[in-house]
MOPAC internal coordinates of N, CA, C and O (Angstrom, degrees):
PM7 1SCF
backbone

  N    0.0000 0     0.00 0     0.00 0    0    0    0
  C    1.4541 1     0.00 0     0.00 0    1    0    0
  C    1.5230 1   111.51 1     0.00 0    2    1    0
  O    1.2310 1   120.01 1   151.48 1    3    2    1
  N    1.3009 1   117.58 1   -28.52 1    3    2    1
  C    1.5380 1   120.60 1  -173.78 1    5    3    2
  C    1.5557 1    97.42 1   -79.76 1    6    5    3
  O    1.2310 1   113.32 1   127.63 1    7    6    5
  N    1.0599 1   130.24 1   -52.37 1    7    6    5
  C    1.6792 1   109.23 1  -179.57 1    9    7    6
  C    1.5107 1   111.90 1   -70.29 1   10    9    7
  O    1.2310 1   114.21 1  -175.02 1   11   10    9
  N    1.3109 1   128.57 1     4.98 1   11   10    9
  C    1.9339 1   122.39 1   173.55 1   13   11   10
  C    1.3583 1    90.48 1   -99.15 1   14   13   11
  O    1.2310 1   107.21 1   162.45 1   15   14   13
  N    1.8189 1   141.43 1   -17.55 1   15   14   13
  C    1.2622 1   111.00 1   146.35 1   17   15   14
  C    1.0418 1   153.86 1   -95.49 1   18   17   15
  O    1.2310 1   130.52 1  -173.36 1   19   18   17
  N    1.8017 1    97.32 1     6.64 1   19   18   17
  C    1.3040 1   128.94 1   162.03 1   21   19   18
  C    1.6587 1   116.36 1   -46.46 1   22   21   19
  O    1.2310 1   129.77 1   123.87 1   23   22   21
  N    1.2117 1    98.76 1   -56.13 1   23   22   21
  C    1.4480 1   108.57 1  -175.35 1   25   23   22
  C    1.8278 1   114.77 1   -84.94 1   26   25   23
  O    1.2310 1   125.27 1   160.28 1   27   26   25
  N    0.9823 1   107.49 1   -19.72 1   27   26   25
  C    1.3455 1    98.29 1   173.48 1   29   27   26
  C    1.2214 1    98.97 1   -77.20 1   30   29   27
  O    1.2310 1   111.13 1   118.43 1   31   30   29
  N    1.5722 1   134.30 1   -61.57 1   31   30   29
  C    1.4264 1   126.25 1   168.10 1   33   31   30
  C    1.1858 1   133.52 1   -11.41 1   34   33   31
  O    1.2310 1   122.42 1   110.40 1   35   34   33
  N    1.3084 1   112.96 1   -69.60 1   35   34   33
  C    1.2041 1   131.81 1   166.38 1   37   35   34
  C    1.7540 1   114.29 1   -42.37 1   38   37   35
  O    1.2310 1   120.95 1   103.63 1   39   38   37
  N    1.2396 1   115.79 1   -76.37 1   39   38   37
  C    1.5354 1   111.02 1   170.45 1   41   39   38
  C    1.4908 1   110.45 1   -35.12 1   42   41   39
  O    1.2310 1   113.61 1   141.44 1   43   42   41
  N    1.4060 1   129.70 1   -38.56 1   43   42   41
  C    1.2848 1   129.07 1  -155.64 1   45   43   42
  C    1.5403 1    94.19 1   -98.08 1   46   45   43
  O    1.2310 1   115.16 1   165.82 1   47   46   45
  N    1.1276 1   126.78 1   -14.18 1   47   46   45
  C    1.4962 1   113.34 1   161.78 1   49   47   46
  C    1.2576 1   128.95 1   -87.41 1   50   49   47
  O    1.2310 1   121.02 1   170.92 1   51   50   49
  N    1.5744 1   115.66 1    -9.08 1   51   50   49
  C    1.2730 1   127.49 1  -147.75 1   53   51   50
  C    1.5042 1   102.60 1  -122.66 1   54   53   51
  O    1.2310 1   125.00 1   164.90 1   55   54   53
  N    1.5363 1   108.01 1   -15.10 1   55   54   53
  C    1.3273 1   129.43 1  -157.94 1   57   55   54
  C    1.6328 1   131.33 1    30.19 1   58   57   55
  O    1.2310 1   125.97 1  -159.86 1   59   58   57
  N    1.4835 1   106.13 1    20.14 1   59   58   57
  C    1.7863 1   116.96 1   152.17 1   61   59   58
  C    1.5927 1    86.25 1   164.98 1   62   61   59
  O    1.2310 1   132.94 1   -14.19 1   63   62   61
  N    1.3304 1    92.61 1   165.81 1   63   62   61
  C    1.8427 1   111.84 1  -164.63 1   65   63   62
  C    1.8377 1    90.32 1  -164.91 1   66   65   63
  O    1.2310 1   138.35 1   -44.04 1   67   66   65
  N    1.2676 1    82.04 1   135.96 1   67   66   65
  C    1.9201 1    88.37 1   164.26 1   69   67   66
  C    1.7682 1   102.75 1   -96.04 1   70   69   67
  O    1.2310 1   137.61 1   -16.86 1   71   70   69
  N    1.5462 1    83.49 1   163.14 1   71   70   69
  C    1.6904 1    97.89 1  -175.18 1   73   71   70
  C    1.5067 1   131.31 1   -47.51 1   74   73   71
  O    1.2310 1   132.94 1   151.40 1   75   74   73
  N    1.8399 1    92.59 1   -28.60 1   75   74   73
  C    1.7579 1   118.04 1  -167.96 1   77   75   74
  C    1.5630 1    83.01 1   -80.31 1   78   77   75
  O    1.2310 1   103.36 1   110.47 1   79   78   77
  N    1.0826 1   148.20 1   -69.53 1   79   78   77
  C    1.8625 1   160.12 1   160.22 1   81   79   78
  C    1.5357 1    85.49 1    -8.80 1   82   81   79
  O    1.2310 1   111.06 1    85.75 1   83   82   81
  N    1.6462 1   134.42 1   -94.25 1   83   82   81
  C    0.9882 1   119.19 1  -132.69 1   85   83   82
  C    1.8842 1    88.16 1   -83.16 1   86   85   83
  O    1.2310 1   118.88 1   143.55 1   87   86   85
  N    1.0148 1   119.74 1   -36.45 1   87   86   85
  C    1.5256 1    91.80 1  -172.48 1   89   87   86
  C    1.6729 1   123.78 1   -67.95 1   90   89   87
  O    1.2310 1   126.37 1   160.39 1   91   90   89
  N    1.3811 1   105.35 1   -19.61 1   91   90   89
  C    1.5965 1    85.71 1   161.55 1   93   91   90
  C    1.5944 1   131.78 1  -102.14 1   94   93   91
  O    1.2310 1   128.06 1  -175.01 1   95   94   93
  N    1.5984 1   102.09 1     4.99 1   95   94   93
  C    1.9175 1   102.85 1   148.05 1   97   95   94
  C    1.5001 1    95.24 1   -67.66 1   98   97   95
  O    1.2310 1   105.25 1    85.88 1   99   98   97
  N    1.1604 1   144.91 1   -94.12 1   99   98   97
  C    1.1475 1   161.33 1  -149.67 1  101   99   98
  C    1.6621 1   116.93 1   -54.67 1  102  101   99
  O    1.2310 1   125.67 1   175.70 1  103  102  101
  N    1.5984 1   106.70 1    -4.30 1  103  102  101
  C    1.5602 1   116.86 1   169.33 1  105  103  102
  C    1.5281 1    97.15 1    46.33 1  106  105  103
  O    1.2310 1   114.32 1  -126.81 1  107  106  105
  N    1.1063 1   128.37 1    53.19 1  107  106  105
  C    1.7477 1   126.52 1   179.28 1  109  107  106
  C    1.6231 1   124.53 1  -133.36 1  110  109  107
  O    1.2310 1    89.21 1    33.13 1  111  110  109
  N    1.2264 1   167.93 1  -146.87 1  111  110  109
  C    1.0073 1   141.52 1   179.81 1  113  111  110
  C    1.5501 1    91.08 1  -137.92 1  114  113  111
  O    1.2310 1   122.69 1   -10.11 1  115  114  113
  N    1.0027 1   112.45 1   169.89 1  115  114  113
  C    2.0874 1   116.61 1  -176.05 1  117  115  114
  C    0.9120 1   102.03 1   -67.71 1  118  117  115
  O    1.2310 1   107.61 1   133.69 1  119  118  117
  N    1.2119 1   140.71 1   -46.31 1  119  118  117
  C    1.7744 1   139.97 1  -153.09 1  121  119  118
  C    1.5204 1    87.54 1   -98.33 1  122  121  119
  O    1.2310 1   101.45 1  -172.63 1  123  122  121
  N    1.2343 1   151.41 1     7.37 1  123  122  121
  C    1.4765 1   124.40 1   167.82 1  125  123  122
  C    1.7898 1    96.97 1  -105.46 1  126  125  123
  O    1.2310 1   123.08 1   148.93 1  127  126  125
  N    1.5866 1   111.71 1   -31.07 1  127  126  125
  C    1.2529 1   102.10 1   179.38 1  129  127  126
  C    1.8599 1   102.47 1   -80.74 1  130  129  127
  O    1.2310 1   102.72 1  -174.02 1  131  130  129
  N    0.3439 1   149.29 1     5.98 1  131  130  129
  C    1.5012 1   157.92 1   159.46 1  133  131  130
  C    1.6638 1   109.50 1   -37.06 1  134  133  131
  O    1.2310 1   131.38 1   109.02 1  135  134  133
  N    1.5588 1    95.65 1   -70.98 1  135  134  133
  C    1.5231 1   137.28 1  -163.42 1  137  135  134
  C    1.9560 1    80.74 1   -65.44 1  138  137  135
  O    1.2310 1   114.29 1   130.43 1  139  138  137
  N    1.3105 1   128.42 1   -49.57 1  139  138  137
  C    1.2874 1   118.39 1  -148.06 1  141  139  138
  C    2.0405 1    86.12 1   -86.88 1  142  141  139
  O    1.2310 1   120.71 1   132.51 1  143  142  141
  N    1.1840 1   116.25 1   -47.49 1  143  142  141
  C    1.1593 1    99.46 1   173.44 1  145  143  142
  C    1.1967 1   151.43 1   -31.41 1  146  145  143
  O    1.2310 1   132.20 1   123.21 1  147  146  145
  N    1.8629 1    94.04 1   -56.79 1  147  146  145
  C    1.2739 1   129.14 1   154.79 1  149  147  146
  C    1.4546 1   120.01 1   -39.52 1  150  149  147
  O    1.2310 1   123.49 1   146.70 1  151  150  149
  N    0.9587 1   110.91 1   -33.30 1  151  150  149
  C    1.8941 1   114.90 1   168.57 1  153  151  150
  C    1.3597 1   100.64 1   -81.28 1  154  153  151
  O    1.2310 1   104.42 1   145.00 1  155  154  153
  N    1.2179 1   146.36 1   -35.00 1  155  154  153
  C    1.4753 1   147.78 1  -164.42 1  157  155  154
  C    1.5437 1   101.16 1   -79.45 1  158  157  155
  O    1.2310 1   126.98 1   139.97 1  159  158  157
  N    1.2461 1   104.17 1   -40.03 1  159  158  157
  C    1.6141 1   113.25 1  -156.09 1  161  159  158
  C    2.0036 1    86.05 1   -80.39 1  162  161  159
  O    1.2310 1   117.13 1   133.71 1  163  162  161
  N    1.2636 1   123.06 1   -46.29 1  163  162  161
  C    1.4612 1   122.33 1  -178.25 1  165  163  162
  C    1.5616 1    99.68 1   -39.53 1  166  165  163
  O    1.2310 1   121.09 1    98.01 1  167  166  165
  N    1.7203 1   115.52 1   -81.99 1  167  166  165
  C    0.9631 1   122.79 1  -148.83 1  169  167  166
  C    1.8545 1   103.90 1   -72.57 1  170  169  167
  O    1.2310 1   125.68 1   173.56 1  171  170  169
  N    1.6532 1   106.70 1    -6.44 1  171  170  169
  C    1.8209 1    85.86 1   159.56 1  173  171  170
  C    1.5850 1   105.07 1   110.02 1  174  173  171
  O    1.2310 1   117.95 1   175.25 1  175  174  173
  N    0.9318 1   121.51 1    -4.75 1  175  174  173
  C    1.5438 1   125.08 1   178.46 1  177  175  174
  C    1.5705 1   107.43 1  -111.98 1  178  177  175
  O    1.2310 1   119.66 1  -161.39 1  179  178  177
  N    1.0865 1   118.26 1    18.61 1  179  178  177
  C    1.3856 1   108.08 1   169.31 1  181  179  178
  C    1.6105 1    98.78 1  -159.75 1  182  181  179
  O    1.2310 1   117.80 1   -63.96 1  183  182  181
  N    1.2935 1   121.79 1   116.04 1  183  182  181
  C    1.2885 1   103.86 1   156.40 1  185  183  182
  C    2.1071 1   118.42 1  -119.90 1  186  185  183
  O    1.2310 1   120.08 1   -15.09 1  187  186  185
  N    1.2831 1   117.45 1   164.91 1  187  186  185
  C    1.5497 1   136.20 1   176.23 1  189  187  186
  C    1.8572 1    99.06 1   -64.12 1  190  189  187
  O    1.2310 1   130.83 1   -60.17 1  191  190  189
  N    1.3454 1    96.71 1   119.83 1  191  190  189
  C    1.9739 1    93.96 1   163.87 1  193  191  190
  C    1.6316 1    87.36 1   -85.03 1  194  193  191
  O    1.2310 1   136.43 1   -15.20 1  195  194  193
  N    1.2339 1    85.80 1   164.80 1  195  194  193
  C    1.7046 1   104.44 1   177.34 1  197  195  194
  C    1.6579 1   108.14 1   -92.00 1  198  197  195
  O    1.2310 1   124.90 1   -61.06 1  199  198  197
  N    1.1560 1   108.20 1   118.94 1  199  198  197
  C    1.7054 1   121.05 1   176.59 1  201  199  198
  C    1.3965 1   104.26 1    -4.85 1  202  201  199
  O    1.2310 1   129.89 1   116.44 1  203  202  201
  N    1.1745 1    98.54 1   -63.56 1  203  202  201
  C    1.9272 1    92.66 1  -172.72 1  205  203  202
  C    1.1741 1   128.69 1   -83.54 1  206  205  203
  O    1.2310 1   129.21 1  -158.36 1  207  206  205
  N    1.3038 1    99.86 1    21.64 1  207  206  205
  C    1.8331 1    99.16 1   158.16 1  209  207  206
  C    1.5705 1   107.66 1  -119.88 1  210  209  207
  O    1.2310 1   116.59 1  -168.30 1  211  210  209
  N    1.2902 1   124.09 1    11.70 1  211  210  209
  C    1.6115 1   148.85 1   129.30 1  213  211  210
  C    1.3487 1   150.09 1   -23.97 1  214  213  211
  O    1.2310 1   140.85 1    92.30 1  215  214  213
  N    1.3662 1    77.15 1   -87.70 1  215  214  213
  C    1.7483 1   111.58 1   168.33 1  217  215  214
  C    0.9205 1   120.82 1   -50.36 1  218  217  215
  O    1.2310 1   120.20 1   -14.88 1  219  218  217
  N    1.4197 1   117.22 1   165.12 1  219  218  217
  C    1.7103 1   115.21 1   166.64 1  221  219  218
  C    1.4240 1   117.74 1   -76.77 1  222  221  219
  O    1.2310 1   115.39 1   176.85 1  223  222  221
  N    1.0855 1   126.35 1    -3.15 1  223  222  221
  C    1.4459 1   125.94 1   171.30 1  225  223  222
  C    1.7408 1   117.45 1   128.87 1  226  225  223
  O    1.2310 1   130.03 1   174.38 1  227  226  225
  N    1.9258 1    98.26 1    -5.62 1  227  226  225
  C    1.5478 1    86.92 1   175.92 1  229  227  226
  C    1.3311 1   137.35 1   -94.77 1  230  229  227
  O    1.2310 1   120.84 1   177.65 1  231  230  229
  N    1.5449 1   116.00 1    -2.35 1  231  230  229
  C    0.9425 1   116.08 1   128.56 1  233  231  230
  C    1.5519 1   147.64 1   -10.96 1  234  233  231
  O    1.2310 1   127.99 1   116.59 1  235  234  233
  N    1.2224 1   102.23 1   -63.41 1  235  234  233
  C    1.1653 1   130.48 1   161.76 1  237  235  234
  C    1.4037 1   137.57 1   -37.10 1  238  237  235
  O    1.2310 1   132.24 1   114.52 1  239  238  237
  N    1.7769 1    93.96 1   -65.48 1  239  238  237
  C    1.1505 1   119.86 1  -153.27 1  241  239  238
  C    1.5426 1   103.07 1  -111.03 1  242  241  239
  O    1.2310 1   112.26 1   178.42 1  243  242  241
  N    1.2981 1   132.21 1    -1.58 1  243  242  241
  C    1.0707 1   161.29 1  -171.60 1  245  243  242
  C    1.6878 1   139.90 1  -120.55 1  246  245  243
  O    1.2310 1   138.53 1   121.13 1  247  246  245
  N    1.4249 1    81.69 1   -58.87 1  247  246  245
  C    1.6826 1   106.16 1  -178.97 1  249  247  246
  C    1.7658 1   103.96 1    79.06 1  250  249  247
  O    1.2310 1   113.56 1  -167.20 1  251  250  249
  N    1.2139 1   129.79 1    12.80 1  251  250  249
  C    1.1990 1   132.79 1  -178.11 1  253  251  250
  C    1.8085 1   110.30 1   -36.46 1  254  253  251
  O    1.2310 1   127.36 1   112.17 1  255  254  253
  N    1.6390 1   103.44 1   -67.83 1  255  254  253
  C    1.5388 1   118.22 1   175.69 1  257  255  254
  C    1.6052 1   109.05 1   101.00 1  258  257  255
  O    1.2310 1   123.21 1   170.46 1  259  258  257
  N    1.7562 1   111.46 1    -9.54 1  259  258  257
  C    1.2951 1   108.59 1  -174.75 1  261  259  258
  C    1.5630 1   118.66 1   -35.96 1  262  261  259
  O    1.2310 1   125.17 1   107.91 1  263  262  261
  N    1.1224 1   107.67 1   -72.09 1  263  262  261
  C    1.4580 1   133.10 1   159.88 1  265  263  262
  C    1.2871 1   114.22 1   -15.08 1  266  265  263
  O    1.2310 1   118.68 1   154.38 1  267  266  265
  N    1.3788 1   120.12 1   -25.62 1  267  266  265
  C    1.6188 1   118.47 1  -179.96 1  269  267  266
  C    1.6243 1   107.76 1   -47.48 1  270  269  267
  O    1.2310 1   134.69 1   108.40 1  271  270  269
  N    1.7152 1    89.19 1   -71.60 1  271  270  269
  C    1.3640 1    92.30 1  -166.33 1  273  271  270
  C    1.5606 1   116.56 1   -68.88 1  274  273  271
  O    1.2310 1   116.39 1  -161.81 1  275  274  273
  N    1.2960 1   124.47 1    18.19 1  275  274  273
  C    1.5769 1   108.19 1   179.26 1  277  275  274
  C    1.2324 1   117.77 1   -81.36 1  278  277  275
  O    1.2310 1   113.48 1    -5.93 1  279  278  277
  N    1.0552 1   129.94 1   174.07 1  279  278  277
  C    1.3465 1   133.66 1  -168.79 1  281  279  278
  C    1.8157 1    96.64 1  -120.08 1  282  281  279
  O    1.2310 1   121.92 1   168.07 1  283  282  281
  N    1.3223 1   113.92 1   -11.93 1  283  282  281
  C    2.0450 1   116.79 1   172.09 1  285  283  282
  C    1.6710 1   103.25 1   -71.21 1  286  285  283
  O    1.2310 1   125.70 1   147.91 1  287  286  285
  N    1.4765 1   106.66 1   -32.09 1  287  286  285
  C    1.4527 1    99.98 1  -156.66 1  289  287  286
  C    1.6273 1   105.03 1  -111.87 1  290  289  287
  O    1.2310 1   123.95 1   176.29 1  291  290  289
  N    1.7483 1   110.02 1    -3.71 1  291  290  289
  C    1.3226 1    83.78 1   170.14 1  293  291  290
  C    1.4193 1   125.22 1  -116.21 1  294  293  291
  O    1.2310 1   118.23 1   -51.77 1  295  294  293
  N    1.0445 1   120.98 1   128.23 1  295  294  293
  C    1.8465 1   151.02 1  -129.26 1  297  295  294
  C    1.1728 1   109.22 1  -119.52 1  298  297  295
  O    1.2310 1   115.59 1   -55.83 1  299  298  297
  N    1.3368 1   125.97 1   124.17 1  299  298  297
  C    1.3986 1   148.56 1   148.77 1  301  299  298
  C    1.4454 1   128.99 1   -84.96 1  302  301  299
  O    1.2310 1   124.02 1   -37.91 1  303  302  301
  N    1.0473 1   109.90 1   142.09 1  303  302  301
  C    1.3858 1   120.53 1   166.06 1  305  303  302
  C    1.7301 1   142.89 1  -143.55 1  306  305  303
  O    1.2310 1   122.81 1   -21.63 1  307  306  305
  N    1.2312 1   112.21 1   158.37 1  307  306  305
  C    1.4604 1    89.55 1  -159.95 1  309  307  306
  C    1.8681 1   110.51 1   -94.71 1  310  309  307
  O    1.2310 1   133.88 1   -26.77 1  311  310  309
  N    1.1222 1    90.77 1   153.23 1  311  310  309
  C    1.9959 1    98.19 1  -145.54 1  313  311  310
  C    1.6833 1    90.02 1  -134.27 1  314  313  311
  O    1.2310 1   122.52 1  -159.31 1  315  314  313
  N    1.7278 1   112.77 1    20.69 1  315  314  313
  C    1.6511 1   103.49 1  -177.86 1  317  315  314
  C    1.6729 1    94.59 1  -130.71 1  318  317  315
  O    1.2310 1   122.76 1     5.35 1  319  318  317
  N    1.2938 1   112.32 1  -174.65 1  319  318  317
  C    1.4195 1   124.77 1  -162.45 1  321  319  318
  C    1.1995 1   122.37 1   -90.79 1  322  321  319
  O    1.2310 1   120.10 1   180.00 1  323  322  321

């Protein structure tokens, strides 16, 4: 329980962090912080920007999608009080 308020903390001090950011404060792998997000993002204090407001723009400008799967570009932020 102390590292799922680790990380909400953190976002909420930082006011957004990408995935590659919190998993190497948090020494943890993407897909376990995922799961802890995913509880943050339920109850409303954290939500995911969407890649392409991220990215450098190729997304965008492209439709490539590389960027999906990175863990630099995909970004949280804090969305609670």
């Amino acid at each position: 329980m102390a590292v799922l308020l680790d990380i909400r903390n953190y976002v909420r001090l930082h006011g957004q962090a990408s995935l590659l950011d919190l998993s190497h404060r948090f020494h943890m792998q993407p897909d376990a912080l995922r799961g802890m997000l995913d509880h943050w993002q339920r109850k409303g204090v954290i939500r995911r920007l969407d890649v392409a407001d991220t990215c450098g723009g190729c997304a965008i400008k492209t439709g490539c999608g590389s960027c999906a799967s990175n863990a630099a570009f995909e970004t949280y932020e804090w969305a609670g009080v």
